[in-house]
SEZA-132369 format. One record per residue (C-alpha): x, y, z; residue in one letter. Coordinates in steps of 0.5 Angstrom, whole numbers, plus 500, padded with zeros to 3 digits. Layout:
<rs>
+-----+-----+-----+------+
:   X :   Y :   Z : type :
+-----+-----+-----+------+
:   X :   Y :   Z :    A :
...
+-----+-----+-----+------+
</rs>
This chain:
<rs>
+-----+-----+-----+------+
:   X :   Y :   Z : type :
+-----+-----+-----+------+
: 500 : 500 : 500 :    X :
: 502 : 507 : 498 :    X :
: 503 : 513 : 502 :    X :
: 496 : 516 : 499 :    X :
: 492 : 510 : 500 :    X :
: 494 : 510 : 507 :    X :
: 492 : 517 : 509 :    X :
: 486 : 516 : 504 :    X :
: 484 : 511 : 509 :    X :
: 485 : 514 : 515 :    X :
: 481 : 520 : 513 :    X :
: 476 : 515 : 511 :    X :
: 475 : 512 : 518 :    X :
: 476 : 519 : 521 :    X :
: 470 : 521 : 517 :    X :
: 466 : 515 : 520 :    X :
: 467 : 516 : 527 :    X :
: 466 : 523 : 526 :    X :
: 458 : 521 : 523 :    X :
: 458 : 516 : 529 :    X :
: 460 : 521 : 533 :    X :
: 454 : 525 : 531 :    X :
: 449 : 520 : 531 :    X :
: 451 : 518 : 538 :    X :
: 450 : 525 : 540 :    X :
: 443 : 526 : 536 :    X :
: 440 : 519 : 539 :    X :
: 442 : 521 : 546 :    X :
: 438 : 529 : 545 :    X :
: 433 : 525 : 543 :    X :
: 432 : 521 : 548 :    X :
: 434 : 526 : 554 :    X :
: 428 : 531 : 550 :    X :
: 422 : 525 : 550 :    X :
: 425 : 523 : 558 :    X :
: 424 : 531 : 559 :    X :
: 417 : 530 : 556 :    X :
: 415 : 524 : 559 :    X :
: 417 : 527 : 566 :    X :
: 412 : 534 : 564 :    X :
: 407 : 529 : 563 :    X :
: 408 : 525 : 569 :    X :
: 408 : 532 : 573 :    X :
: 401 : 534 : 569 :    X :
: 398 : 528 : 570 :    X :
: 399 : 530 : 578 :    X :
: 396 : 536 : 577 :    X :
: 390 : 534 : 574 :    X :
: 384 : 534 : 577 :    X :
: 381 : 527 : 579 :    X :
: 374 : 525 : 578 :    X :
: 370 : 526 : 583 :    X :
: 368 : 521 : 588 :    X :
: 361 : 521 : 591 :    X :
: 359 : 518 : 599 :    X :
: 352 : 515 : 596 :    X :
: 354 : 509 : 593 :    X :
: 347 : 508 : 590 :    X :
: 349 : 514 : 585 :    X :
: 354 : 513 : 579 :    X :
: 354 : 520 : 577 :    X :
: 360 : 523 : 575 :    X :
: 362 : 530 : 575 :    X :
: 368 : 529 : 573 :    X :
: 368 : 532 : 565 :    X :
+-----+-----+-----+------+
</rs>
């Protein structure tokens, strides 16, 4: 192998691990922007009101709407 063949290669490889590297990095934002959004609806599901229960156990109606 020649001199330009190897230097040709090594930039090649180099090339490679830069998109991997990205790839890496966008995959993990990803992740951590749908951990976000999950813990925001967790935190919303707390917040909203919850339906509301009657003493009387002969009434089935619901206020919750």
């Amino acid at each position: 192998m020649d001199t330009s063949s190897i230097s040709g290669s090594s930039l090649l490889m180099a090339a490679g691990q830069t998109r991997q590297a990205i790839s890496t990095t966008l995959m993990k934002q990803a992740a951590d922007q749908q951990n976000m959004i999950a813990g925001l609806l967790a935190e919303n599901a707390k917040q909203a009101p919850q339906p509301a229960t009657t003493r009387n156990s002969n009434s089935t109606f619901s206020t919750y709407a």
